[in-house]
N, C-alpha and C positions, 0 to 999 in steps of 0.2 A: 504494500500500500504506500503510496506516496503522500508525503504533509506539500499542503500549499502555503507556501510562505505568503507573508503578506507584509508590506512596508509603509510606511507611513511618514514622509520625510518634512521637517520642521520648516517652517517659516518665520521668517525674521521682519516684525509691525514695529518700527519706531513712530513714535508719537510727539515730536518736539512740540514745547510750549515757552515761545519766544516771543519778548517785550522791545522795542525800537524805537528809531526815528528812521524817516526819511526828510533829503532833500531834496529839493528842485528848481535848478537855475536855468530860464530861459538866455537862449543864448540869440536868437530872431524868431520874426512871426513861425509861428509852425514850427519851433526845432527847440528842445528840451531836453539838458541832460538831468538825471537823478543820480541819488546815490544815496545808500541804506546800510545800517547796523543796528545789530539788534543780539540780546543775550537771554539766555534764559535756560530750561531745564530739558531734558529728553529722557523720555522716557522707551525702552528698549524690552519687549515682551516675544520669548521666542516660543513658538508654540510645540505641543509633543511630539517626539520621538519616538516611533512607536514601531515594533519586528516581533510579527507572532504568527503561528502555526497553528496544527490543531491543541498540543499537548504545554506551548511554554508560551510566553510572551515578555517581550522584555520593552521597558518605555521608559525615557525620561524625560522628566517634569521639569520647565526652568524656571525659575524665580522671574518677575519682572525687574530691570536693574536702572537705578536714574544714573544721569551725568548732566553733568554744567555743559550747555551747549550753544553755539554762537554764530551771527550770520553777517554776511559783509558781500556787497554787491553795490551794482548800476545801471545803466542803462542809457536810452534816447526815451523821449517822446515826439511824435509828431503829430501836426494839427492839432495836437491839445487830443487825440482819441485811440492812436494807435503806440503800443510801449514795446521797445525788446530790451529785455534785461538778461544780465548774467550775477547769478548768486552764487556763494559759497556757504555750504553747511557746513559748519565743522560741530558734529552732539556729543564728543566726548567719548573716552576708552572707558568698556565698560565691563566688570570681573564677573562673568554673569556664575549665578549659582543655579545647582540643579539637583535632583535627586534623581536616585538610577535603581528602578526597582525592577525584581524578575520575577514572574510566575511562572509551575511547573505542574505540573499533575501527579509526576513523580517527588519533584523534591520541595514542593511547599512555596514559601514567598522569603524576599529577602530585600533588602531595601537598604541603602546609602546617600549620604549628602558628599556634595561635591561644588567644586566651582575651577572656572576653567585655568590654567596656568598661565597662560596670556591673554593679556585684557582684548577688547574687540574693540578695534577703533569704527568709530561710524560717519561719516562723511561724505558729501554729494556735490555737484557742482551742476546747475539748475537753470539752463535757457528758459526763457518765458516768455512768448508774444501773447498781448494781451489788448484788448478794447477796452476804453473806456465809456460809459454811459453818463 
């Protein structure tokens, strides 16, 4: 008889919650450049891991992890309606924690805490065309 494995591969939802300013100097009719900074917290939830058959199962759980996180960008505007901008995310290296527990039919359950040995930097660099109303 064959077991059919089955896999279940994590995803990684950050959630930054970041406070700013922007600026915006017209530079002639119709032409505007900006420019923005802003700091604040990120929030890092990675969801389970999970590899089980018919007889065992093995899954780990992560903690959700915050870091201090930070943004710095610019851009054009034109005619006062059209914007392209470039950002930078920078949320922070994060030691995310997790527990690794295994089920068995044969050998019962077992469980541990953990967290990973190098931090996970998180960071993004973010084109944006956008309209204004």
């Amino acid at each position: 008889m064959e077991d059919d494995m089955e896999l279940k591969l994590p995803s990684y939802v950050n959630i930054p919650v970041l406070v700013g300013l922007q600026y915006e100097k017209s530079l002639s009719t119709g032409l505007s450049l900006f420019g923005e900074a802003g700091i604040g917290a990120n929030v890092l939830q990675i969801t389970k891991f999970t590899l089980s058959d018919d007889s065992n199962e093995s899954k780990i759980t992560f903690k959700p992890s915050f870091a201090l996180g930070y943004k710095f960008g610019g851009g054009i505007v034109l005619n006062n309606k059209y914007s392209l901008g470039l950002t930078y995310l920078g949320l922070g290296s994060h030691k995310v924690k997790y527990e690794e527990s295994f089920e068995s039919d044969e050998d019962g359950s077992d469980s541990e805490d953990g967290k990973f040995e190098k931090a996970l930097p998180i960071s993004s660099l973010n084109i944006t065309l956008g309209i204004r109303f």
